[in-house]
ZAKELUM-651893 format. One record per residue: residue in three letters; x negated, y negated, z negated of N, C-alpha, C in turn. Coordinates in steps of 0.02 Angstrom, whole numbers, padded with zeros to 5 digits, always signed. Atoms other than C-alpha are relative to their C-alpha. Layout:
ALAXYZXYZXYZ;...
END
This chain:
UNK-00016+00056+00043+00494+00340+01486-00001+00022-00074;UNK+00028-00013+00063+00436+00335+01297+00096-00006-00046;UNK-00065-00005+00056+00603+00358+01166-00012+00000-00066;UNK+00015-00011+00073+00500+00344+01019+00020-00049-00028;UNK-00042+00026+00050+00581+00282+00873-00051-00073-00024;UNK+00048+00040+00007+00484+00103+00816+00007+00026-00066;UNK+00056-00006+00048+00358+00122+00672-00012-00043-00067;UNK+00041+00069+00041+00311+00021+00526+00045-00066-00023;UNK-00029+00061+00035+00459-00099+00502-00004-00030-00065;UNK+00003+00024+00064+00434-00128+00330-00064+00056-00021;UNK+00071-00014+00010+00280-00085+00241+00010+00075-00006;UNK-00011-00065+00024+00257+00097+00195+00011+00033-00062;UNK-00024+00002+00098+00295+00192+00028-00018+00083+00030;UNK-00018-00086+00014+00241+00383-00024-00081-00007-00042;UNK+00051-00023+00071+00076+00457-00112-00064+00042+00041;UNK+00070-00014-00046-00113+00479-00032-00021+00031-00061;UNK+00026-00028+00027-00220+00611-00113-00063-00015-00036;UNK+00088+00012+00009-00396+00504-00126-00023-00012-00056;UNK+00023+00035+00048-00399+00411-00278-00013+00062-00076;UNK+00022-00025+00068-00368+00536-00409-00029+00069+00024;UNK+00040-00073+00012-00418+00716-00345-00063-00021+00067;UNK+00057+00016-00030-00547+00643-00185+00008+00085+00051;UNK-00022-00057-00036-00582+00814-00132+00013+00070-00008;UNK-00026-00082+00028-00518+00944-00238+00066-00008+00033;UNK-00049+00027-00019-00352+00945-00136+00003+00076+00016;UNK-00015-00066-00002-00264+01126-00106+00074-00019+00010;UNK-00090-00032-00029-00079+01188-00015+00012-00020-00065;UNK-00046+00007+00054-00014+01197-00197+00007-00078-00045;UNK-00032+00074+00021-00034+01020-00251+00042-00039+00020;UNK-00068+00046-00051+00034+00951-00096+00073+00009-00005;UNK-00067-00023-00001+00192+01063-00120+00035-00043-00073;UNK-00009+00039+00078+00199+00980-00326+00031-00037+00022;UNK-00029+00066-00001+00186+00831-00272+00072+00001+00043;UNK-00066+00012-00029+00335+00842-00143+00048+00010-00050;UNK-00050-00034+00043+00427+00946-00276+00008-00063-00028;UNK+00005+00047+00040+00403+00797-00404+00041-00081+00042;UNK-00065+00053-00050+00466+00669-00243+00066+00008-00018;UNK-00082-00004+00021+00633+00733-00278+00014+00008-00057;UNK-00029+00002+00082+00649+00795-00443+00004-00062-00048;UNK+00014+00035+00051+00591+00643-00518-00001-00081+00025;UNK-00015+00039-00024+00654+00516-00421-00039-00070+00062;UNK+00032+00046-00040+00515+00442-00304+00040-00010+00086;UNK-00037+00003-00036+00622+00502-00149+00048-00058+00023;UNK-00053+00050-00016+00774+00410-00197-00011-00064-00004;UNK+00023+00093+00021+00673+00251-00236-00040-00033+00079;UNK+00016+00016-00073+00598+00271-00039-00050+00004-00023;UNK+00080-00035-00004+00431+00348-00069+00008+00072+00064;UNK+00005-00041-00040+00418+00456+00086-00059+00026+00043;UNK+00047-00012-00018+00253+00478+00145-00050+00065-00054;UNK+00037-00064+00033+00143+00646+00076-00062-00011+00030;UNK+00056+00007-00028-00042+00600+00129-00076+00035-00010;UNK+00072-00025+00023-00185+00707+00126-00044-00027+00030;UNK+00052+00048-00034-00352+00618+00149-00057+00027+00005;UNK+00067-00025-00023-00522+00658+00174-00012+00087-00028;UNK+00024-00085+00029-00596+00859+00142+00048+00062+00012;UNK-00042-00054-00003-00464+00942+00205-00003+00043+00079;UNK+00003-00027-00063-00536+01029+00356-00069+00026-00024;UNK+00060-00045+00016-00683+01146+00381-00050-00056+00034;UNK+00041+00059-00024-00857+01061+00422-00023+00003+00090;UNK+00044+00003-00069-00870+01113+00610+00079+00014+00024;UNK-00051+00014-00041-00725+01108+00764-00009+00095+00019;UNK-00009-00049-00029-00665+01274+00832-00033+00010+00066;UNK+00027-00007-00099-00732+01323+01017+00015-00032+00045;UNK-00026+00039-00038-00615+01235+01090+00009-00078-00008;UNK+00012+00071+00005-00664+01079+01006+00046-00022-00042;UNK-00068+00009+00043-00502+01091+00886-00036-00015-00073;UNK+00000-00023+00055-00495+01045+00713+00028+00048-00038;UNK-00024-00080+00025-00477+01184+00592+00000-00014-00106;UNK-00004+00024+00080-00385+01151+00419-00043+00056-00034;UNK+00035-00039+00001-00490+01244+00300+00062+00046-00048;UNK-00050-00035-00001-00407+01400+00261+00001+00028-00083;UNK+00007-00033+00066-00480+01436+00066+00031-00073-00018;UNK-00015+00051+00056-00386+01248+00012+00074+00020+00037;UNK-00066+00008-00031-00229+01270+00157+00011+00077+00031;UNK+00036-00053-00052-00220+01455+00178+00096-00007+00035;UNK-00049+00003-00015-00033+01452+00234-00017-00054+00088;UNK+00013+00053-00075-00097+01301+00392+00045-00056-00027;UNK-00004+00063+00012-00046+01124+00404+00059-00014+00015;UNK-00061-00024-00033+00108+01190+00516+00064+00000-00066;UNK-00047-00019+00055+00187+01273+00358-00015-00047-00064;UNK-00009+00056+00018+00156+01125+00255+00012-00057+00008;UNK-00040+00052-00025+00219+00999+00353+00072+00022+00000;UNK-00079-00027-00006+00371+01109+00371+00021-00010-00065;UNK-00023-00004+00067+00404+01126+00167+00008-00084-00002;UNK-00010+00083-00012+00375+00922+00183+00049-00012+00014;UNK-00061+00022-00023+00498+00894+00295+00086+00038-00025;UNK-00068-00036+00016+00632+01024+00228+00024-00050-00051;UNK-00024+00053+00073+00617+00905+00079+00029-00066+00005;UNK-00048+00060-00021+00684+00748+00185-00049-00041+00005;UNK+00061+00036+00002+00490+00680+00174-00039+00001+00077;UNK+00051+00027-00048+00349+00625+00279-00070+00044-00024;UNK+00062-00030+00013+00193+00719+00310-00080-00034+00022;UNK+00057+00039-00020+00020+00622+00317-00068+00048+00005;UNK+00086-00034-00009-00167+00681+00363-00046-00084+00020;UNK+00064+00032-00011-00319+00606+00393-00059+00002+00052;UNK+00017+00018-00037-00432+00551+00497-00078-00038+00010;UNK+00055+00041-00006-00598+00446+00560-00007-00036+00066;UNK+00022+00011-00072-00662+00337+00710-00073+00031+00025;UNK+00061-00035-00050-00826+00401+00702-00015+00065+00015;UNK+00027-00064+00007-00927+00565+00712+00010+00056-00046;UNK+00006-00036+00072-00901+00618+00526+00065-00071-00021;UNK-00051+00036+00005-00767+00574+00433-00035-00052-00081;UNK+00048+00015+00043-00828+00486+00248-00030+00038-00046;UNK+00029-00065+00030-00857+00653+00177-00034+00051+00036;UNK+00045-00017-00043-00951+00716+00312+00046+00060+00042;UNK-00014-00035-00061-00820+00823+00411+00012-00022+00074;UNK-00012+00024-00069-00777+00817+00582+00033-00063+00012;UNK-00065+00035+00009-00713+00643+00614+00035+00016+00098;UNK-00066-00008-00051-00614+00596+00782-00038-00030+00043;UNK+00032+00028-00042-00742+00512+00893-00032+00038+00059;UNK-00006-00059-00071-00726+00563+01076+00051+00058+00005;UNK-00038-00055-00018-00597+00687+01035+00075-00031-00042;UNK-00039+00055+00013-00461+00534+01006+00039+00041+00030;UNK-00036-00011-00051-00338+00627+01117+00015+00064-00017;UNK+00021-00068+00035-00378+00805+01068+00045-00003-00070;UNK-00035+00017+00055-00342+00755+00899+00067-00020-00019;UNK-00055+00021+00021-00197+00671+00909+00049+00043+00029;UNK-00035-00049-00017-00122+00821+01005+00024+00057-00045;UNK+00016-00066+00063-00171+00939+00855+00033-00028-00043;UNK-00029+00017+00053-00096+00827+00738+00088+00006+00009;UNK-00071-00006-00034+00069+00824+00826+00042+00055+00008;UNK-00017-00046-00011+00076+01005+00869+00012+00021-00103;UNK-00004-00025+00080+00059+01027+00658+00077-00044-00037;UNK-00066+00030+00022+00197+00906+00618-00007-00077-00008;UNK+00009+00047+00028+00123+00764+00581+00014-00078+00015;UNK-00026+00049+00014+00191+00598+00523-00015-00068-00025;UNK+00015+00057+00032+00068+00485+00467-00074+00005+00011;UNK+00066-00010+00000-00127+00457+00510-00045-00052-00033;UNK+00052+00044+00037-00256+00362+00395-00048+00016+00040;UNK+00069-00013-00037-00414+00323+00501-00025-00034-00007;UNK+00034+00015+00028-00545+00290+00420-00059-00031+00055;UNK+00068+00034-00036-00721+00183+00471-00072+00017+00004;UNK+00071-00007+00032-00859+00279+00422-00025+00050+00074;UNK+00056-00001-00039-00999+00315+00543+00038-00011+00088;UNK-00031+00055-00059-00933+00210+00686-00067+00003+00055;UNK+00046+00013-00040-01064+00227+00848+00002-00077+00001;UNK+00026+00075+00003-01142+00054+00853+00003-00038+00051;UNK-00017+00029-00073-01121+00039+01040+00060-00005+00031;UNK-00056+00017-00022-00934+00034+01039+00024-00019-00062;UNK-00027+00049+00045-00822-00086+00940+00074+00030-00047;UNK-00070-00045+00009-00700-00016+00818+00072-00036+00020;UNK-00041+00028-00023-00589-00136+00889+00055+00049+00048;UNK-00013-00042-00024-00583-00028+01030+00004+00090-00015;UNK-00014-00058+00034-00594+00132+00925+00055+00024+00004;UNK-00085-00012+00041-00413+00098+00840+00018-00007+00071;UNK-00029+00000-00050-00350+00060+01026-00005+00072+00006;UNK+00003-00042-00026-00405+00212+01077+00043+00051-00044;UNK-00037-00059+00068-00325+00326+00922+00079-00032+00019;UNK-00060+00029+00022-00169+00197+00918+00026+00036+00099;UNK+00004-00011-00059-00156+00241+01118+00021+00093+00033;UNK-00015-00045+00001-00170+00424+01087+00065+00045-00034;UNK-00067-00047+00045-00034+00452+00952+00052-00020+00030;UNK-00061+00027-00022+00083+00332+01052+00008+00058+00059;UNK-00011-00042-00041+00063+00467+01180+00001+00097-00018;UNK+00020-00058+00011+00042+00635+01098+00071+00047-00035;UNK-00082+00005+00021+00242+00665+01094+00032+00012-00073;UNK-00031-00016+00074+00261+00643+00911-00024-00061-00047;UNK+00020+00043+00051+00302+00493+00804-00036-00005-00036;UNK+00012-00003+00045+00161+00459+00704-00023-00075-00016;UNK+00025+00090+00016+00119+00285+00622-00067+00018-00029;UNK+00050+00014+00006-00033+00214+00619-00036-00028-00055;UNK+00036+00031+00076-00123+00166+00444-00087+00011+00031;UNK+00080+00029-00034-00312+00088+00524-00026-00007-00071;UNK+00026+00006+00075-00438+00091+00362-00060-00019+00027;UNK+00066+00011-00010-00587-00014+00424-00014-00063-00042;UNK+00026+00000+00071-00594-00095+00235-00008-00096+00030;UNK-00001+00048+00015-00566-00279+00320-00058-00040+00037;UNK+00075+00036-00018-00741-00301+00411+00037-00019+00097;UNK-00006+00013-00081-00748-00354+00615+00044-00046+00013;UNK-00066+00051-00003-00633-00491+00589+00076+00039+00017;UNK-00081-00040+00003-00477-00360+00588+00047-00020+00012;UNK-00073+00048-00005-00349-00498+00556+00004-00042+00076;UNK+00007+00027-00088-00400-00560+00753+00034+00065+00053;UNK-00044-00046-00042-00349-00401+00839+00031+00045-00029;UNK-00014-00089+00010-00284-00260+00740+00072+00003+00005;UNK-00068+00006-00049-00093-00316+00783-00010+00020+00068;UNK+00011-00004-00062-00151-00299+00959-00004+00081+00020;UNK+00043-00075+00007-00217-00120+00928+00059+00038+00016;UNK-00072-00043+00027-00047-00038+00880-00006+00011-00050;UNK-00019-00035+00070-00091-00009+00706+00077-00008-00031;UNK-00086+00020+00019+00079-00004+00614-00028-00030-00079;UNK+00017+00029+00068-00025-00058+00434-00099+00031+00014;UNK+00081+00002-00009-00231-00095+00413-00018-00026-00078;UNK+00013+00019+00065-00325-00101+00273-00059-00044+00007;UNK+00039+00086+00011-00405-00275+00229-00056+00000-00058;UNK+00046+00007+00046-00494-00236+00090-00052+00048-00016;UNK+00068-00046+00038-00668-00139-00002+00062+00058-00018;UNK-00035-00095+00042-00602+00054-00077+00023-00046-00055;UNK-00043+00000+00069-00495+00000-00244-00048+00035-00057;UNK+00017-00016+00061-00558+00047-00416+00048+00032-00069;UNK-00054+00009+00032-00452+00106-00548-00044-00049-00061;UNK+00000+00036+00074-00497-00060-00682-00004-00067+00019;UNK-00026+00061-00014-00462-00214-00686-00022-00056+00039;UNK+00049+00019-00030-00588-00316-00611+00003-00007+00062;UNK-00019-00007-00087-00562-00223-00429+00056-00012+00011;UNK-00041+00033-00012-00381-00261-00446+00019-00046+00007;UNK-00008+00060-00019-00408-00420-00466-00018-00050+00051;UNK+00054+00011-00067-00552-00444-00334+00055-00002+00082;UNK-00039-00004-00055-00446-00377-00210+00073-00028+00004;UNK-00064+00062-00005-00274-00479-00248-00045-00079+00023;UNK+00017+00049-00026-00387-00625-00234-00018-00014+00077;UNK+00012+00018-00079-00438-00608-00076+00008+00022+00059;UNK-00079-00011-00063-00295-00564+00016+00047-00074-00009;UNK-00041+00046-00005-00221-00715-00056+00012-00062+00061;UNK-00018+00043-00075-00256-00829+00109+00017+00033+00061;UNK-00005-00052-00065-00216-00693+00223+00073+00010+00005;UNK-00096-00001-00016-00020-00693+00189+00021-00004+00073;UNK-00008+00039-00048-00006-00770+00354-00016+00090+00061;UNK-00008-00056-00044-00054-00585+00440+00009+00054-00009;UNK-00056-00048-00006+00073-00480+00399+00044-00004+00000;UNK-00078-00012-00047+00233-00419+00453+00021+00044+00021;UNK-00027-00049-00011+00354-00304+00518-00075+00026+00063;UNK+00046-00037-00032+00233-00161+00620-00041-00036-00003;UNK+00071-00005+00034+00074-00222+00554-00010-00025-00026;UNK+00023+00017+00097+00046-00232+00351-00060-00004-00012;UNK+00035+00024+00051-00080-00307+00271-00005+00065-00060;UNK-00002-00088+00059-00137-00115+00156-00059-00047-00023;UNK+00009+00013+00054-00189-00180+00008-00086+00043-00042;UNK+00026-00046+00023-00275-00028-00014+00060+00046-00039;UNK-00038-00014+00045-00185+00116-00114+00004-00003-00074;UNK-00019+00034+00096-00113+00082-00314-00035+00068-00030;UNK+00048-00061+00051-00207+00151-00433+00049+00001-00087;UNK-00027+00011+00046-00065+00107-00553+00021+00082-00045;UNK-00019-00046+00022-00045+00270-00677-00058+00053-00012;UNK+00056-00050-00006-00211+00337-00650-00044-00003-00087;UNK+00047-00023+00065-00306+00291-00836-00052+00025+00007;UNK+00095-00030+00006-00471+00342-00774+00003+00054+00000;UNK+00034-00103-00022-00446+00522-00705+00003-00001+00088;UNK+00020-00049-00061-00509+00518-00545-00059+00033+00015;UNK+00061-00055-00003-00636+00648-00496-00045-00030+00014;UNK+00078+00021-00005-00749+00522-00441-00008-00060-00038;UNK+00025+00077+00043-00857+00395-00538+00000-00068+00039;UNK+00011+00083-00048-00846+00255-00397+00066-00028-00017;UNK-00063+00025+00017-00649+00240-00422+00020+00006-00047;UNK-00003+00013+00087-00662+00285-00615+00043+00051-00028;UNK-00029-00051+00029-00652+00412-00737+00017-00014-00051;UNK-00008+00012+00074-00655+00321-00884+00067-00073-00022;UNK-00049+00060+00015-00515+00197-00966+00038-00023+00042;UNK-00048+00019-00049-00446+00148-00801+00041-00088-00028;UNK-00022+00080+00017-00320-00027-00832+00057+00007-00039;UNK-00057+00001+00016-00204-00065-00956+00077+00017+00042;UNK-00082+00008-00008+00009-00036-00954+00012-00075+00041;UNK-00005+00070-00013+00000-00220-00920-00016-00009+00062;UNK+00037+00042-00073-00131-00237-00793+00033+00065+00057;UNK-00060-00013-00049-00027-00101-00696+00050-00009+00033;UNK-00070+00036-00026+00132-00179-00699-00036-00050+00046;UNK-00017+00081-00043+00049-00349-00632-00035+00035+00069;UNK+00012-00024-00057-00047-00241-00514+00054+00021+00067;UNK-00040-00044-00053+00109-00154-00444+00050-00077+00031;UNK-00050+00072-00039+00202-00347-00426-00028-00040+00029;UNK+00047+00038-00052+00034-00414-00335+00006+00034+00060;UNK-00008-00052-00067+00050-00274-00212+00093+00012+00043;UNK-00086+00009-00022+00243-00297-00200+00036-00051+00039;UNK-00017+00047-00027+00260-00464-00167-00047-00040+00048;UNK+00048+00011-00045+00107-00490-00063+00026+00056+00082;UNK-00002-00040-00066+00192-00349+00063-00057+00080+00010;UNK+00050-00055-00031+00067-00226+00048+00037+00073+00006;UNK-00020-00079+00000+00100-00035+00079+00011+00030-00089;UNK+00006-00049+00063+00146+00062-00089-00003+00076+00008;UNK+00044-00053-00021+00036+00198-00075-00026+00038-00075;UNK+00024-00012+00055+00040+00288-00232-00070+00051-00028;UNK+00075-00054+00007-00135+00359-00306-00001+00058-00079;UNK+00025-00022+00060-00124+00436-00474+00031+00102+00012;UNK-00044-00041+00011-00057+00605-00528+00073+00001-00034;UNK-00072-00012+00007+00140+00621-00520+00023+00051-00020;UNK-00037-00061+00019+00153+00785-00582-00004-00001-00085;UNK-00009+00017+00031+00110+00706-00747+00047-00017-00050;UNK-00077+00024+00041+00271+00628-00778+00002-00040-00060;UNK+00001+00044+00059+00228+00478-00885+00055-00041+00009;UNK-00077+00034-00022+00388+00383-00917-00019-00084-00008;UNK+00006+00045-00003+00281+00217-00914-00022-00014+00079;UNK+00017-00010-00047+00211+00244-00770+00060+00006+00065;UNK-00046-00014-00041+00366+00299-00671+00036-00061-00003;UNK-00036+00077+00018+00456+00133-00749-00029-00030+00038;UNK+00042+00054-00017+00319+00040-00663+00013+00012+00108;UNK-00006-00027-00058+00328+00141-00493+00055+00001+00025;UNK-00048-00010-00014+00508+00162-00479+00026-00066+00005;UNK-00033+00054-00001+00557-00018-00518+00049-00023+00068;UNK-00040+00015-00060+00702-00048-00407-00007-00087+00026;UNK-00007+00053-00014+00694-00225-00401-00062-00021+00029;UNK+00048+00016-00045+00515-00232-00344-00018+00015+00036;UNK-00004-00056-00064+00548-00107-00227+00017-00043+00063;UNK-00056+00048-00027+00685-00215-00155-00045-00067+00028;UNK+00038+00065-00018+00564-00363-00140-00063+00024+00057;UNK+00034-00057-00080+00416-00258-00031+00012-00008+00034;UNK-00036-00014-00074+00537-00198+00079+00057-00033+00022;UNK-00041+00047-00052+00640-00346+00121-00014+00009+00058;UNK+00013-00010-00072+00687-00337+00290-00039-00051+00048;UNK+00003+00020-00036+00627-00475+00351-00102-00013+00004;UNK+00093-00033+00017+00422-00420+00276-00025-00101+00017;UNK+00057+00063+00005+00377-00616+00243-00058+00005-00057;UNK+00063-00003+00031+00214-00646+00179+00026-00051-00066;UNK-00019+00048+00041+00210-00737+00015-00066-00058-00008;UNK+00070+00070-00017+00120-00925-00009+00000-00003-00086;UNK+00013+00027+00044+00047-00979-00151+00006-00075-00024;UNK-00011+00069+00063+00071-01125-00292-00041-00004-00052;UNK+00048+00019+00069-00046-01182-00415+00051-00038-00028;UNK-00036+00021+00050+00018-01211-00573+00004-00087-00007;UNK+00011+00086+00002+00041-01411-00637-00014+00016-00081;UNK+00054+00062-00031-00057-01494-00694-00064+00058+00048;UNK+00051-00051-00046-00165-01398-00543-00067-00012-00008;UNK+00083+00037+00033-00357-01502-00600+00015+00074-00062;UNK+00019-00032+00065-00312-01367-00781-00007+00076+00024;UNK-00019-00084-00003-00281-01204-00698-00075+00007+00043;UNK+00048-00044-00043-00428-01089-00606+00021+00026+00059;UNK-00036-00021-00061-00385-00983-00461+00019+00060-00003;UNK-00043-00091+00009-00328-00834-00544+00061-00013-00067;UNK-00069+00049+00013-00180-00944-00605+00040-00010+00049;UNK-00037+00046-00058-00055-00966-00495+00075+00035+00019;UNK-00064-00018-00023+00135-00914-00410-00020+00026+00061;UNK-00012-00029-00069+00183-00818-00270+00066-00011+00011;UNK-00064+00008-00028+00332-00857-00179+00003+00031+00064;UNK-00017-00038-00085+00415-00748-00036+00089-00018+00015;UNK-00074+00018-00030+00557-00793+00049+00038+00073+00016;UNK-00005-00074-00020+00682-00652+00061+00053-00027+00057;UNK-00046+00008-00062+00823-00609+00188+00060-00042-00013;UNK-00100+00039-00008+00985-00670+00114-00014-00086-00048;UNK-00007+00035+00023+00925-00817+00056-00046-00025-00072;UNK+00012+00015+00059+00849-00802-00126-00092-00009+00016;UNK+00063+00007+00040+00656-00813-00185-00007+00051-00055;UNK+00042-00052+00024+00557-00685-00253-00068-00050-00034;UNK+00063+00056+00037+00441-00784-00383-00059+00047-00048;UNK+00013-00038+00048+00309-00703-00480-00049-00046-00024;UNK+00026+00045+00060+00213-00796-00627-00081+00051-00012;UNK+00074-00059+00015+00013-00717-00602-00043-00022-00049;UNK+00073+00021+00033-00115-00759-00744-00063+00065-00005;UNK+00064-00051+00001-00251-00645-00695-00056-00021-00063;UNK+00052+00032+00065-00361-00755-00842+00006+00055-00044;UNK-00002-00051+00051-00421-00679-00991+00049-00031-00090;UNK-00040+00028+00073-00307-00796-01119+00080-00008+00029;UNK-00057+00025-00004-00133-00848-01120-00008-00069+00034;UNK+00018+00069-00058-00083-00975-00996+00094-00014-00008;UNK-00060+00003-00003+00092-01070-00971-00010-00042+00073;UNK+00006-00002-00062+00128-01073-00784+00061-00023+00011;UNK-00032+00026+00005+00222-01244-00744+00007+00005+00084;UNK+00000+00010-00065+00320-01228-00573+00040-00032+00005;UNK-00042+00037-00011+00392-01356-00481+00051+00002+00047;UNK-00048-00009-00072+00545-01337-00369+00004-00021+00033;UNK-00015+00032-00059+00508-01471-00254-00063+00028+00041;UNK+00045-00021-00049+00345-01364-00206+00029+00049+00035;UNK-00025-00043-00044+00449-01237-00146+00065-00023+00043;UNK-00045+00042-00067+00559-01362-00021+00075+00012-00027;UNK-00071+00013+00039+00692-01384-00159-00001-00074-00036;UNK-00026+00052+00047+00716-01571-00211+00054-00010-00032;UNK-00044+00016+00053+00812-01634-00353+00054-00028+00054;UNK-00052+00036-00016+00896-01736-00238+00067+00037+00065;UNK-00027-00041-00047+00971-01565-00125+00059+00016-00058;UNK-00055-00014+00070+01098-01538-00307+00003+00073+00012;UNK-00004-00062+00032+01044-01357-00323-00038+00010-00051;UNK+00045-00044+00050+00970-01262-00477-00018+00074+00025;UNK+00013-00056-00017+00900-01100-00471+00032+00035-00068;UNK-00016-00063+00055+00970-00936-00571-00040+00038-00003;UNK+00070-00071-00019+00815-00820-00610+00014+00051-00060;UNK-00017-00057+00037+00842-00644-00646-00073+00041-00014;UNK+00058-00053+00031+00693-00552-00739-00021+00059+00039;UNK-00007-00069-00005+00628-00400-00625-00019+00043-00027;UNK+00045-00056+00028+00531-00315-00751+00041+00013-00076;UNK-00053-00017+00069+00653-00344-00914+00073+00012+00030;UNK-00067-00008-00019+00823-00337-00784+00045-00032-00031;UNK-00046+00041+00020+00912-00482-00848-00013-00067+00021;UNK-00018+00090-00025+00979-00649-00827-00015-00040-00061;UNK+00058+00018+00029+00831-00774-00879+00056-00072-00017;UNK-00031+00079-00015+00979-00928-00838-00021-00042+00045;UNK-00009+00053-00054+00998-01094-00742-00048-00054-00004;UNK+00048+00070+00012+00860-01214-00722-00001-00042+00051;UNK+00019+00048-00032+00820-01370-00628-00057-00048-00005;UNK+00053+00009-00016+00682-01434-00558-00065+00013-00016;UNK+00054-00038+00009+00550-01321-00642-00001+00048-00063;UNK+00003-00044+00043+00524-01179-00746-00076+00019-00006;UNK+00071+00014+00030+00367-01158-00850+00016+00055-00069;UNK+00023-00058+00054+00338-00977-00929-00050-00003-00017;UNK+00077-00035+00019+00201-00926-01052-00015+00071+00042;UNK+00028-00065-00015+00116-00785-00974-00042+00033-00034;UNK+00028-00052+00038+00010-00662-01068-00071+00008+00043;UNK+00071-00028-00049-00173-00635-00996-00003+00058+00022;UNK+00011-00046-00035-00189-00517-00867+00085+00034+00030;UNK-00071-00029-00011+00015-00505-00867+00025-00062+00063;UNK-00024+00032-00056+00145-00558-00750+00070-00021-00019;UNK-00052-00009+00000+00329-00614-00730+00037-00004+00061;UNK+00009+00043-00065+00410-00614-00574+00101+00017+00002;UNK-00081+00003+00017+00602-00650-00560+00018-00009+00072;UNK-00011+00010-00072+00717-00656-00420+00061-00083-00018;UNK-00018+00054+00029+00778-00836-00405+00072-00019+00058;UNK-00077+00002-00053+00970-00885-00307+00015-00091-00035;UNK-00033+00079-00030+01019-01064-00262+00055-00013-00039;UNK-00042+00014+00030+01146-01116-00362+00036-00089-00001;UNK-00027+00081+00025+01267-01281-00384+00020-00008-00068;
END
């Protein structure tokens, strides 16, 4: 009989290696970054995941068909870095593939689903990203992720499932079914503005499939990065405003997605950390009860576009989680009405909305509140019932 602990209740939170170093990745960063988990407060804010992603293995299997970390980036093994992980009170992640090759051309996991997930287990491991790239054509990755999700549930060692097949095969039809514990819905991320916005848009009708053990991944935040990652596809140059970070990190907050941080943390920018640490949008994420949020077009709805608009999430004890999006490129004033969110005038409440990004009390309104927003900015308040 299985005693494993359940998986995935609320979305995930810690720091994947891909976006900014790809595949310069080495023992001594991974150890940083943990170091930097605690010292600098990502720990206590519930960032617990450490994820190394693609390039971190040699390009051929041992004799016995094993993977084999490579020993000039991990010469210590994967063993004694999962251990320093965990001494630290963290989570240790690796990587993965369904097909033959992983997207950097090492070994991926296809046919040796079982194998693999034994090796990962015996190393420590706590977290698997599995990727889509070179998928045999004559089996369905449907059945792929079964087969991986199938193996880790059996390979006596908690590890949650993060599925990365980028949103294609109709995903949102089975990948609950699968066991993933979180799947990613969308194209690779970018660090600039454009792909952040691409990909908030079109997750926005998909609210509806996620939830506790299996999130809606966003993809991971590229919030902090400024255009240093090693590769030119996810951007070396300029990266996205202070601004378009923040609204990035409260599209990915209140949509549920995983916070999966990408940049370099050993940095230590104190705008950056403001943006990442935010307790209050932390708090909204990982409500317990992981509702999806619906959308509101502004009023008059004929003036606005579709990168205008509200998000509303229902939380646990009651309140609303509102956030004010003008993805546009001008200033916009974003009129909402309280009877779209199943509050009439004639129920005799107001709402109290507290600021989560300035941390103050905005006051008492009734029956609609109508901020300017800033192009490309956000506001998103937490709102309580009031008589």
């Amino acid at each position: 009989m299985s005693h494993h602990q359940p998986l995935g209740l609320k979305p995930s939170m810690g720091w994947n290696s891909w976006n900014t170093f790809t595949w310069d990745i080495n023992e001594q960063l991974i150890r940083d970054v943990a170091d930097m988990f605690v010292s600098q407060g990502y720990k206590e804010a519930g960032y617990e995941y450490i994820v190394i992603d693609d390039c971190w293995s040699l390009k051929e299997r041992d004799a016995d068909g094993k993977l084999v970390a490579d020993p000039a980036k991990f010469p210590s093994g994967m063993k004694a870095l999962a251990d320093y992980i965990h001494e630290k009170g963290l989570k240790f992640g690796m990587y993965s593939c369904v097909g033959t090759h992983t997207c950097a051309g090492y070994p991926g996991s296809f046919e040796h689903e079982f194998q693999d997930a034994a090796r990962f287990a015996e190393w420590g491991v706590d977290f698997l990203k599995y990727d889509y790239c070179f998928k045999p054509r004559h089996i369905s990755g449907e059945l792929l992720y079964k087969r991986m999700s199938l193996a880790l549930k059996n390979c006596g060692r908690d590890i949650l499932f993060s599925a990365c097949n980028w949103g294609a095969d109709g995903v949102y039809d089975w990948i609950r079914e699968s066991g993933a514990h979180m799947y990613r819905s969308t194209e690779d991320i970018r660090d600039n503005w454009e792909s952040v916005k691409s990909l908030a848009l079109s997750q926005l009708g998909k609210q509806s499939y996620t939830g506790s053990f299996c999130h809606n991944d966003m993809d991971m935040l590229v919030v902090g990065m400024y255009g240093g990652s090693n590769s030119d596809f996810i951007g070396r140059i300029g990266g996205c405003s202070d601004t378009e970070y923040k609204t990035h990190f409260s599209l990915w907050s209140l949509m549920g997605s995983p916070l999966m941080i990408g940049c370099d943390i050993r940095k230590d920018n104190p705008v950056t950390k403001e943006i990442l640490l935010n307790p209050d949008l932390i708090a909204i994420n990982q409500d317990m009860e992981c509702r999806g949020a619906y959308r509101i077009k502004p009023e008059p709805q004929w003036f606005h576009t579709d990168d205008v608009f509200m998000l509303v999430k229902v939380l646990t004890d009651g309140d609303l989680a509102i956030g004010f999006f003008n993805l546009s490129d001008s200033s916009r004033e974003l009129s909402l009405q309280f009877w779209d969110m199943g509050l009439p005038y004639t129920a005799g409440f107001s709402l109290s909305l507290y600021d989560c990004w300035a941390h103050r009390e905005l006051g008492v309104f009734r029956e609609r509140y109508a901020p300017v927003v800033a192009a490309h900015d956000c506001l998103v308040v937490r709102a309580k019932l009031v008589r």
